[in-house]
KOLVO-429823 format. One record per residue: z, y, x of N, C-alpha, C, O, CB in turn. Coordinates in steps of 0.05 Angstrom, whole numbers, plus 5000, padded with zeros to 4 digits. Glycine has a CB too. Example, Ala and Ser with C-alpha at 12.3 -4.5 7.8 and 13.67 -1.06 7.14 Angstrom:
! residues 2
515648865264515649105246515649345264516949345285518149115226 514249555257514349795273515750015258516150235268511449885282 
This chain:
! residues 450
211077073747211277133776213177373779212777543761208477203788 215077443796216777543801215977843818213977793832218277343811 216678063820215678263813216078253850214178283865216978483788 218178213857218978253896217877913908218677703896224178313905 216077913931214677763945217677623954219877723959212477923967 216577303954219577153973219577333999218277544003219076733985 221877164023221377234048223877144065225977064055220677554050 223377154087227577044102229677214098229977444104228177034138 230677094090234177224096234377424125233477354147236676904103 235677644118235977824143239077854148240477844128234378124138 240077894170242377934185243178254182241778434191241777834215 246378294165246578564167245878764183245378694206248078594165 245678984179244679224199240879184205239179364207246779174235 240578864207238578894233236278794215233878794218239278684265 237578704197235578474182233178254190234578044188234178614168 231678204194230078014200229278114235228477934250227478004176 229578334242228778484268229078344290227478334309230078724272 232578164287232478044315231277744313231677584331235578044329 229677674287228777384284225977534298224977424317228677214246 224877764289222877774301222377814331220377744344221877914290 224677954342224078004371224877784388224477794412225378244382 225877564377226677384397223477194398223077024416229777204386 221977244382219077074385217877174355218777104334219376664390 216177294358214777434337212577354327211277444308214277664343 211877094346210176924346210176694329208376584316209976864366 212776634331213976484320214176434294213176274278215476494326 216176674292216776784261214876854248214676774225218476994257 213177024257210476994236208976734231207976664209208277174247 208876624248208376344233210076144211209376024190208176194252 211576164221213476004205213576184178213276034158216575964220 213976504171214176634151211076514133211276424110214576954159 208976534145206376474131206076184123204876114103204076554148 207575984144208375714134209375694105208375574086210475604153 211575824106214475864083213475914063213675754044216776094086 211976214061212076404041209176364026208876374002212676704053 207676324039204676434023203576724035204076854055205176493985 201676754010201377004018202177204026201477334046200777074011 204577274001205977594012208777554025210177434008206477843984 209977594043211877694048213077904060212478084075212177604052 215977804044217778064041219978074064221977934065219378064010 219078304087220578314110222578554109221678754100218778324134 225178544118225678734135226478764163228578684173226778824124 224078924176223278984206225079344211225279454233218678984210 225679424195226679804206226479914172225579794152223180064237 227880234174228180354147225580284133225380464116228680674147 224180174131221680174112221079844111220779674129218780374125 221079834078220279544073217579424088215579544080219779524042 217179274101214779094101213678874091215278694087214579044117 211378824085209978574069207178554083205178694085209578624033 208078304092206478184107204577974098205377754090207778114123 201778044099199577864081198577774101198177874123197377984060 197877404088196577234100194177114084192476964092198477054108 194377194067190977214049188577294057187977524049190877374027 186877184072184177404081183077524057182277754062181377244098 182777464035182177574011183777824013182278014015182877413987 186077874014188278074024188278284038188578514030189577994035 187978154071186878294081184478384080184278574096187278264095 182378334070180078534058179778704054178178874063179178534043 182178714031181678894008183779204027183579434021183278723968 185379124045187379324054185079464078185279704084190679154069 182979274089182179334110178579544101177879774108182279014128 177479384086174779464074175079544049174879784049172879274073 175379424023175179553993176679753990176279993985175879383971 178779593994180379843990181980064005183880203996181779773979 180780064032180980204058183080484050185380524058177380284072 181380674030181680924026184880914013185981134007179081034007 185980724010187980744000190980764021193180854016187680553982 189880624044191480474067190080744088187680794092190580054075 193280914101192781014131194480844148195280614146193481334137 194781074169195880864192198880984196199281224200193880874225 200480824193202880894189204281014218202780964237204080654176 206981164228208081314241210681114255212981184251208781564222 210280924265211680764264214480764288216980714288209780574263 212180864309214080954330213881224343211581304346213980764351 216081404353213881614363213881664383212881864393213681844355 215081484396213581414424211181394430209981514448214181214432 210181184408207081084414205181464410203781584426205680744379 206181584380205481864386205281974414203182054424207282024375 207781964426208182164446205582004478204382084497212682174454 205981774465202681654494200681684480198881684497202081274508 199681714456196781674455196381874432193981884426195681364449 198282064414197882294403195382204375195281994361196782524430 193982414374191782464356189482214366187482184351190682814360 189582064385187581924385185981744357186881774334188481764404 183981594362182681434350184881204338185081104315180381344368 186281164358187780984348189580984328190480784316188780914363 190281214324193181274316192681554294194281624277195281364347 189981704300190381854273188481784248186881594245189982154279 189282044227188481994195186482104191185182214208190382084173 185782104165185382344152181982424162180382264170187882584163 181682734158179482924168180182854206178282794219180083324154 182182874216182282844237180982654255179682714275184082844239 181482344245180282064250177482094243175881964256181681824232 176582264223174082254218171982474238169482464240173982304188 173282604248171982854259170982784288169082854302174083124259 173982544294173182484323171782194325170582124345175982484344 171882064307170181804300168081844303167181674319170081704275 165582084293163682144294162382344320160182394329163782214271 165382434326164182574361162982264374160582204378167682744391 165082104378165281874386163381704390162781594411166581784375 162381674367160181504361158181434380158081204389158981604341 156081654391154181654399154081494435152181404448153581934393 157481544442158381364472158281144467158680994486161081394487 157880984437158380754425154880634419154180394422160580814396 153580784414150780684406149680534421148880574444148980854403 149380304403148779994413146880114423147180334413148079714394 144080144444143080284463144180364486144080224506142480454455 145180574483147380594497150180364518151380374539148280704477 149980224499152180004502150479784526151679734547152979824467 148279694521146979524518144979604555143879454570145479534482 145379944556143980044573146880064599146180134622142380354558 149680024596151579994604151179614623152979624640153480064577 149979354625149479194634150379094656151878914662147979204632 148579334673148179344690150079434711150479354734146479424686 151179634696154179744715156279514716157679464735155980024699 156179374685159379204684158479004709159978954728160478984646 155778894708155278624727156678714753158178564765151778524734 155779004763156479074783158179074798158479014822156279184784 159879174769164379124778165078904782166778844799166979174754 163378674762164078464770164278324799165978244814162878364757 161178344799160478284827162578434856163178334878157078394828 163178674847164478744874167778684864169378804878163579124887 168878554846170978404839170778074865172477994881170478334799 168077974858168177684879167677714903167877514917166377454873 166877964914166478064937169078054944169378034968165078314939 170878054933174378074940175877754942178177684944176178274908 173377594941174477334935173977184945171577164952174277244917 175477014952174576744977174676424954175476404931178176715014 173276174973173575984957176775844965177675894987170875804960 178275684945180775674950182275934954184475914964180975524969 181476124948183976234942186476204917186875974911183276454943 187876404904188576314895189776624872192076714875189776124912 188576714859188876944846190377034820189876874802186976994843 191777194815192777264788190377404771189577634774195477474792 188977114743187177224730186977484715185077644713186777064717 189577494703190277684688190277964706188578114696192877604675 191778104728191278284734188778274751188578494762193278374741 186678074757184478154763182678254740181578474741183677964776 182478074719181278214689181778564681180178724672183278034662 184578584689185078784681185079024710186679204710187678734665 183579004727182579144748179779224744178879444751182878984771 178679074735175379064735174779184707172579274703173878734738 176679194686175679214654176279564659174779734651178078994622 179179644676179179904679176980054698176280284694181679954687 176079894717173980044729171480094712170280314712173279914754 170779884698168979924681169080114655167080174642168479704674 171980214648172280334626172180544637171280704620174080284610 172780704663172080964666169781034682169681264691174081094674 168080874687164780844694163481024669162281234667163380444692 164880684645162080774620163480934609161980994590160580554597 165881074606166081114590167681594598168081814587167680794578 167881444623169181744647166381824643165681984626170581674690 164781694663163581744671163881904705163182124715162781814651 165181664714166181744740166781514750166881324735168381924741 167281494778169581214786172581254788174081444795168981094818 172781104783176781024790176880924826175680734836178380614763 178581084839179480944869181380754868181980644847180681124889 182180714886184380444893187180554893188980404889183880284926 187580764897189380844891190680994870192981084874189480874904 188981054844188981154820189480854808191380804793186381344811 187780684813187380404794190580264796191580124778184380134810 192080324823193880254831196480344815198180184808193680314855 196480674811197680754794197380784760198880934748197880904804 195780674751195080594735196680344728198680344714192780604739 195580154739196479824738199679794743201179614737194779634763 199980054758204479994762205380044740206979894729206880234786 204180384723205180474701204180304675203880474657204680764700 203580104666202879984651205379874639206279864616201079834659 206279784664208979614661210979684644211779544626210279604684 212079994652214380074636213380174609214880194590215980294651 210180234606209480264577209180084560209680134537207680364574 208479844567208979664560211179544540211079514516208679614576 213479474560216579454554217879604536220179534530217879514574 216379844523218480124511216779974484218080034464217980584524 214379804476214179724454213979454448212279354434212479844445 215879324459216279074460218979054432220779214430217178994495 218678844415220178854379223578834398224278634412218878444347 224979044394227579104396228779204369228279414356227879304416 230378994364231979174334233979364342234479514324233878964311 235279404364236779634374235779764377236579944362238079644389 233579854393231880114395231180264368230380504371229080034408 231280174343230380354326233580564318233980744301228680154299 234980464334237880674331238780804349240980914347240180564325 236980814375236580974396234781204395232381154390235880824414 235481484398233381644392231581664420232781554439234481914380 229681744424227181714445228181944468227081974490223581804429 230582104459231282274471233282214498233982324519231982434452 234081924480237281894492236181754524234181614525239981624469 238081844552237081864565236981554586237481544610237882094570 236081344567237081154578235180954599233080934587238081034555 234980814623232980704642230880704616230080934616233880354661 229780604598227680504586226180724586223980744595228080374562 227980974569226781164555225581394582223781564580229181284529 227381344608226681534626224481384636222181484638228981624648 224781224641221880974659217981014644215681034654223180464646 219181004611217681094591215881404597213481444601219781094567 217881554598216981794603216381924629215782154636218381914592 216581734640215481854674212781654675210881774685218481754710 212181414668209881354661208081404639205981294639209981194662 208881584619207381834610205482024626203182104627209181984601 208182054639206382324649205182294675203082424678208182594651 206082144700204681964714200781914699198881924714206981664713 200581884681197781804663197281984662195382054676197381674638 198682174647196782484641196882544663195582734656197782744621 197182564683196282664710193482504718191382634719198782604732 193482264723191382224720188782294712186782374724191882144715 189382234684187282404664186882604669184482644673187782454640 188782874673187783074688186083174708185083394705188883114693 185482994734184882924750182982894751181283014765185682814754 182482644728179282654719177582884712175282954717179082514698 179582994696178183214684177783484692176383654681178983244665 179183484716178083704736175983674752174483864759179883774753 175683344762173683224770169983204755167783194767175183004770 170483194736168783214712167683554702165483604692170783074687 169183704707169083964703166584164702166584314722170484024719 164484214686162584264696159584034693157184074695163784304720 160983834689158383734698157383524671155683344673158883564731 159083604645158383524618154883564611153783424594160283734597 153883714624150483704619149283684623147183724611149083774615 149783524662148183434675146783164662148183014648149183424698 143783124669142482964659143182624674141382504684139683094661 144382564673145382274687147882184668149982294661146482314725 146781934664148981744646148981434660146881304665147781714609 151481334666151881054673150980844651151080604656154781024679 149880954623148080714616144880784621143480594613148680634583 143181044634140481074642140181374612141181584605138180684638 138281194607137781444587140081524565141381354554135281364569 140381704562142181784540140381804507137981824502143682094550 143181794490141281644460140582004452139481994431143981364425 140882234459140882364449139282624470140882794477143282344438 137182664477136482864497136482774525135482564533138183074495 137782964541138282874561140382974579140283034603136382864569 142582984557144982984562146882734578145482564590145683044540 149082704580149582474592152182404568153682584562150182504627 152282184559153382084530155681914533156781824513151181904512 156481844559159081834561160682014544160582244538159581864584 163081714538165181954521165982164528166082344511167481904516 166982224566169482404568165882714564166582934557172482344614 164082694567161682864562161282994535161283234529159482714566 161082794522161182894491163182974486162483164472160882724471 165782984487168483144480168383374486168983554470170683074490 167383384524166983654538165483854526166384074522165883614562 162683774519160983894504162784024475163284264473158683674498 163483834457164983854432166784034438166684254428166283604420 168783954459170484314479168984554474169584724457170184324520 167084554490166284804484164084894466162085024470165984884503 164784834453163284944416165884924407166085064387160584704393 168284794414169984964397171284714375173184744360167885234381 169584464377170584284362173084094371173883924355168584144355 174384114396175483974411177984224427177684434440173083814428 180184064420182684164430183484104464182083914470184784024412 184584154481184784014508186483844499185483624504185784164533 189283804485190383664479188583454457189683234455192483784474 187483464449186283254430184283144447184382904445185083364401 181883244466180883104492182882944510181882774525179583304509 186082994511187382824531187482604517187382374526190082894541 187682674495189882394469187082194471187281964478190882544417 185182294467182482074470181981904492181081674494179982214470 182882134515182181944536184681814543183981664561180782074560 186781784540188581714544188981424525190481254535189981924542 187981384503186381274496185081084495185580874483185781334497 182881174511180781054513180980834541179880624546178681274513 183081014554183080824581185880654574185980424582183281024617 188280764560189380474558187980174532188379944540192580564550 186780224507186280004495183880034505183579814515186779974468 181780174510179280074520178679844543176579734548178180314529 180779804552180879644574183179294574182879064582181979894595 185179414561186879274561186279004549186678784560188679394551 185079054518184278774494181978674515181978434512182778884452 180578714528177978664536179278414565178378194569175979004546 180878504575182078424602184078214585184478044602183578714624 185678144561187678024555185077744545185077514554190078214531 183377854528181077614522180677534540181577304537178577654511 179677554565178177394579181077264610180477164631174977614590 182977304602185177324624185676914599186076684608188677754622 185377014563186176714550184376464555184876224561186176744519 180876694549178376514557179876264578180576034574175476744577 180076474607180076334624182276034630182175814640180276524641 184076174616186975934610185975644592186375414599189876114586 184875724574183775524555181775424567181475184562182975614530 179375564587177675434597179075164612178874924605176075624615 180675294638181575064654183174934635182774694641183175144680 184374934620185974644608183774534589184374364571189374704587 181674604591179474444578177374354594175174474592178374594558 177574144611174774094628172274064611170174184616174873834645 172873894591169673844576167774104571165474144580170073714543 169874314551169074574547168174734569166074864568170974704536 169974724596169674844619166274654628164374774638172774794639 166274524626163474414642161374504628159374574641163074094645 161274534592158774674584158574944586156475084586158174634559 161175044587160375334594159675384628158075544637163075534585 160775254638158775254667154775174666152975304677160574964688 154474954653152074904649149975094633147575104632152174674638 152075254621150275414598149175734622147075794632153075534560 152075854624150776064643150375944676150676124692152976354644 149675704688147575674704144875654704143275594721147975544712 144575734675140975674658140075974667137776054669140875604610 142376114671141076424675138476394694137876214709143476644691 137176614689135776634716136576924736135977134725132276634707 137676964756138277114773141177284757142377104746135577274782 141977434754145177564758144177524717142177504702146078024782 146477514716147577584684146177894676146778094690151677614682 143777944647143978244642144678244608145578074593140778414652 143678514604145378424581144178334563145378264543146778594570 140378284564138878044560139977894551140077824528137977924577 141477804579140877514572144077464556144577224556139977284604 145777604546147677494533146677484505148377594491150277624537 144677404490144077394470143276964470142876804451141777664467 143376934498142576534504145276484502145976264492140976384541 146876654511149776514511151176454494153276564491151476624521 150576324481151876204459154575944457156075904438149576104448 154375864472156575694474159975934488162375924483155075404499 158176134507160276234518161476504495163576614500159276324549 159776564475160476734462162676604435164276744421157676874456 162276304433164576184421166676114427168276074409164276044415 167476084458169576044478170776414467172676484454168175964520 169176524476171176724473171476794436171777044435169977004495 171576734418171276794389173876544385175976584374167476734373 172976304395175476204395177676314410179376424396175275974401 178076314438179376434451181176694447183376714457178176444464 179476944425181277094410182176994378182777134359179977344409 182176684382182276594347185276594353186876734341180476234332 186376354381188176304389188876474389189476594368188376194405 189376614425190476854430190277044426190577164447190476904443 189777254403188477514400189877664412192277624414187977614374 188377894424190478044441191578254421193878334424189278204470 190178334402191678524381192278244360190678094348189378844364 195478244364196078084351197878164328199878044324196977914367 197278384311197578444291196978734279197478894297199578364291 196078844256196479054253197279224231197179144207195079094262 198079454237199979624211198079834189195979944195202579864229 199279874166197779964152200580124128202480014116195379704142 199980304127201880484090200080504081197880554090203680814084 200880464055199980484033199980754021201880894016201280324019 197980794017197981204007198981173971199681373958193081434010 198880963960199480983933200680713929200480553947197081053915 202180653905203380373898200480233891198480323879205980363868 200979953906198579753896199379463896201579373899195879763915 197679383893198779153873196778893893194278903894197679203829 198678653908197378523929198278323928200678333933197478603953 197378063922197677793917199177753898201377643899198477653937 198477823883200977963847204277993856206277873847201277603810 204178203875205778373882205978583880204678693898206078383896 207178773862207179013877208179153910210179043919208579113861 207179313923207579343947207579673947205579793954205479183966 210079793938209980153941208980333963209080313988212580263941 208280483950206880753969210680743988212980703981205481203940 208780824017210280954041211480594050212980554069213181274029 210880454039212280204056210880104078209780294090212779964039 210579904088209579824112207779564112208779344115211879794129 204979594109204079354100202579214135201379344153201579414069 203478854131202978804159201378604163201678394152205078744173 199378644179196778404178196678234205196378324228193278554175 196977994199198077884230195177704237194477514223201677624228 194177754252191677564265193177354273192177124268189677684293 195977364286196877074300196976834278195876614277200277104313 199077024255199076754224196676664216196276454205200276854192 194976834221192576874195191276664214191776424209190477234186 189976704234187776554258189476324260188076134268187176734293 192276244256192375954263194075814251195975684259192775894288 192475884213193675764189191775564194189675554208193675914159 193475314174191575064174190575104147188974934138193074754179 191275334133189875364095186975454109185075484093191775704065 186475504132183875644139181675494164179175524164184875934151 183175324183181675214200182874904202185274864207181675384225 181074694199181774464215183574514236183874714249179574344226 184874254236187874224267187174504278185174524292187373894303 188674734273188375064281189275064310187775204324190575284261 191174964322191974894337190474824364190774924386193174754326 188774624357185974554377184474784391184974994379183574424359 183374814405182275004421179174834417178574624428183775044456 177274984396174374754393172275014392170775024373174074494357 172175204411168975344403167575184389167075324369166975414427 166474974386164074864372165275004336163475024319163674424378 167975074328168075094303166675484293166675634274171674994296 165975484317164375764303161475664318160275804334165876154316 160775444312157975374297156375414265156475254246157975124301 155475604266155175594235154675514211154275624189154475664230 154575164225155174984196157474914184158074844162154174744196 158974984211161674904204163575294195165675284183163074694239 162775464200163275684185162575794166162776034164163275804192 161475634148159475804114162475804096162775984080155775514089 164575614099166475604072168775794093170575884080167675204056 168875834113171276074119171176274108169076404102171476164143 173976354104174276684084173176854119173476754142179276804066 172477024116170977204129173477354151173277414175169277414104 175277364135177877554142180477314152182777364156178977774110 179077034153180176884172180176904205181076774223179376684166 178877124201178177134240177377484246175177574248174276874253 179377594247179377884251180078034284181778214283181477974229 179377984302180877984322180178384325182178504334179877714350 178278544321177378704321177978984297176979214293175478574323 180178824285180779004245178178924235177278704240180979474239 176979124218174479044206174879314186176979424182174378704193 172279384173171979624163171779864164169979884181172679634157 172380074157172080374164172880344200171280354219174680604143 175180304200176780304224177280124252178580134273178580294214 175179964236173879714257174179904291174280134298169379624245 174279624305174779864335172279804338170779624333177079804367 172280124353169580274356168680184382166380224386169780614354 170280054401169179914417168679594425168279494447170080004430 168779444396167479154393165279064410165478874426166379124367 162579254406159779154420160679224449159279114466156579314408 162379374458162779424485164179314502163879344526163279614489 166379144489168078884500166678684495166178554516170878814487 165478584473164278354474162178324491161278094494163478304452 160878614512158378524523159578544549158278494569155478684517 161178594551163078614583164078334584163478174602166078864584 165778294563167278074571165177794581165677674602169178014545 162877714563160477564565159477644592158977424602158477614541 158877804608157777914626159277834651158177714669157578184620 162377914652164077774664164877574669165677494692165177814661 164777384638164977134638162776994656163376824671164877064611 159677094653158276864674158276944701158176814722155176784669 158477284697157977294736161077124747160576954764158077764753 162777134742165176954759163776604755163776444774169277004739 162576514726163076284718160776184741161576004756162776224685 158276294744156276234764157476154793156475964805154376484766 159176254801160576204824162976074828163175984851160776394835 165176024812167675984823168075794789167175884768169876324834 169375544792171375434776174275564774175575644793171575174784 174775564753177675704761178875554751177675444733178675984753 181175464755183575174758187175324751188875344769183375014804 187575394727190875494727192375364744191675124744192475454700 193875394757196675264771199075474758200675564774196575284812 199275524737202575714731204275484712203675244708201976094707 205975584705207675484685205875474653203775594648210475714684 207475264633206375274608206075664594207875824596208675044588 204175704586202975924577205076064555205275994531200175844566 206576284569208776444551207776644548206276724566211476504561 208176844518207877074520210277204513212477094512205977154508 209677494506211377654499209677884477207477984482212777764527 210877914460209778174441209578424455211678504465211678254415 206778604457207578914464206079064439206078964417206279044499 205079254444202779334430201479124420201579044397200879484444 199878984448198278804448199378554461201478624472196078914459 198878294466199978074467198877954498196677934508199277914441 200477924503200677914542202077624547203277484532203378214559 201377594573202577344594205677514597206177744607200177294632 207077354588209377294611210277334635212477384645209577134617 208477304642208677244677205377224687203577204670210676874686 204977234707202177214724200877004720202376814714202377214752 198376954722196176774713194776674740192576734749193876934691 196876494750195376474781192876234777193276004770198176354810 190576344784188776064781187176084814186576274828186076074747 186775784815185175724842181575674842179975534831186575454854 181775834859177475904864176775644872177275554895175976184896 175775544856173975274874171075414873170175544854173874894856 170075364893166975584893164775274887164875054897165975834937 163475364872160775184851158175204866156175104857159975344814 
């Protein structure tokens, strides 16, 4: 076996960069088609190798975790989300992982129910039958109100949510796969990079906002999930930081980077899942009719009870991020040379784990292609590699907010499904690469009321 992983031919200067940005979707498939396990990309100054082995990814994600940080890739993405969870190493990742935690305690999570039904509900209060709505920025209206409920511990107005939802846009766009941009410095003063940085700081204003709003009131005894897991403090995140503030463990700049944060991916993957749910629902009537039959078994509003019956709807969406995952890939360096599908793969290179290749290889699922919740029935999942279906990472670094999308999104899913069919009318389903993996264009679907 040959010591360098196959991989495509790259185009001087740019190398494989503009195969990837013209559909990244694409090309990662077809590379995992081609190659096998490892391949050998070049995406920017640093080699990448990209594994499609769940055995593979395992070992980068869980065994051998301690070996793999999170690489520096853009510093843009630095300059929006800094020291966060997302994005840092080390003692640092660990210090705030564990502030963290306790806004996360399934308790906690579980004691949160009651608020998401709420948003929901005053989401269809906004809704008539026959109308005719964009799913996607409604998802992503309701997932942000809910993320700074449970997680502010405050409300968002209509006109914060507003500025919020405009500046998405140009942040968005500044990490969309451009092979010219990596020869542009972040400085140079061009529409992207100015649009970029005025929706920067547009956010940290925000956040600010909040947090003048918030000011003070880290110890009052009231939490939007009821009791708090710890005293009778209130265990919302932006609380626990505040607290962690003043003892001294917490920077103001390292409280922005969190919440900044927390309200763009806390919200975003949660609102992109259920924006696909819904797409795959309507081009699936059969599927669409049992998941209607299943949460009309409810008895009175959706709690978070009762998402433990939902079982058919908790496979719609497991499939639904099999297809579409909204983190549709992720990055990893290597802190030392290691050795990966009898490859070597050197310290400081760029190792890349794609949920899109991986979730819709046919070495891993029947016709992958198919849209079948019934295949995460668990007779039919005992011979899957485990790390065939990662939509979440997995391991040390697993996102810390899994149990808190998955009980929102389920929660969401029946309070709309109880009332309204939803019917796509857009164009065939395009995306585009950002961070995270987005519509194209608007998701217009029509309310038939049930």
């Amino acid at each position: 076996m040959g010591t360098t992983p196959p991989g495509p031919k790259g185009l001087p200067l740019v190398g494989n960069g503009q195969q990837y940005a013209k559909d990244p979707f694409a090309f990662m498939s077809a590379c995992e088609a081609a190659y096998g396990d490892v391949v050998r990309l070049d995406l920017g100054p640093r080699e990448t190798y990209m594994l499609t082995n769940p055995a593979d990814v395992e070992r980068v994600l869980v065994s051998e975790a301690a070996k793999f940080g999170k690489p520096r890739l853009d510093d843009a993405l630095f300059d929006l989300l800094g020291d966060g969870l997302l994005l840092s190493n080390g003692e640092t990742w660990e210090r705030q992982r564990e502030l963290a935690s306790p806004a996360f305690h399934a308790s906690r999570v579980a004691g949160l129910g009651d608020l998401m039904v709420d948003h929901a509900e005053t989401m269809l209060d906004g809704w008539a039958p026959d109308d005719r709505v964009d799913v996607h920025a409604e998802m992503a209206r309701v997932t942000v109100r809910i993320i700074v409920s449970a997680m502010f511990g405050t409300d968002i107005d209509d006109d914060r949510l507003t500025t919020v939802r405009e500046n998405l846009e140009p942040l968005g766009r500044r990490f969309e796969p451009n092979p010219v941009r990596t020869v542009i410095p972040d400085w140079a003063p061009t529409r992207e990079n100015r649009e970029f940085d005025a929706a920067v700081e547009t956010l940290q204003g925000v956040i600010g906002e909040i947090l003048d709003e918030r000011r003070g009131t880290a110890y009052d005894a009231a939490d939007p999930a009821g009791d708090a897991v710890d005293g009778d403090e209130p265990m919302d995140l932006l609380s626990v930081l505040l607290r962690a503030r003043d003892r001294g463990e917490q920077t103001d700049e390292q409280l922005r980077d969190e919440l900044m944060t927390m309200l763009l991916a806390g919200h975003d993957t949660t609102a992109l899942a259920l924006t696909y749910a819904w797409y795959l629902l309507s081009n699936h009537p059969e599927a669409r009719e049992r998941f209607h039959a299943e949460v009309d078994e409810l008895d009175g509003r959706p709690t978070a009870a009762d998402v433990r019956s939902l079982t058919y709807t908790d496979h719609v969406l497991s499939e639904a991020m099999r297809l579409y995952p909204p983190v549709y890939t992720l990055f990893r360096e290597p802190r030392v040379d290691v050795r990966l599908g009898g490859f070597r793969v050197p310290e400081g290179s760029i190792v890349m784990l794609p949920q899109w290749a991986v979730h819709r290889s046919e070495r891993w699922y029947d016709d992958p292609l198919a849209f079948d919740p019934d295949r995460w029935e668990p007779d039919r999942q005992g011979d899957r590699p485990r790390f065939a279906h990662f939509p979440f990472g997995g391991g040390p670094r697993h996102c810390i907010g899994k149990r808190l999308s998955m009980l929102e999104a389920k929660l969401i899913l029946a309070s709309v499904g109880r009332e309204y069919e939803l019917n796509y009318e857009g164009p065939e389903l395009d995306l585009r690469g950002s961070i995270t993996m987005h519509p194209d264009h608007p998701v217009p679907m029509r309310l038939r009321e049930r």
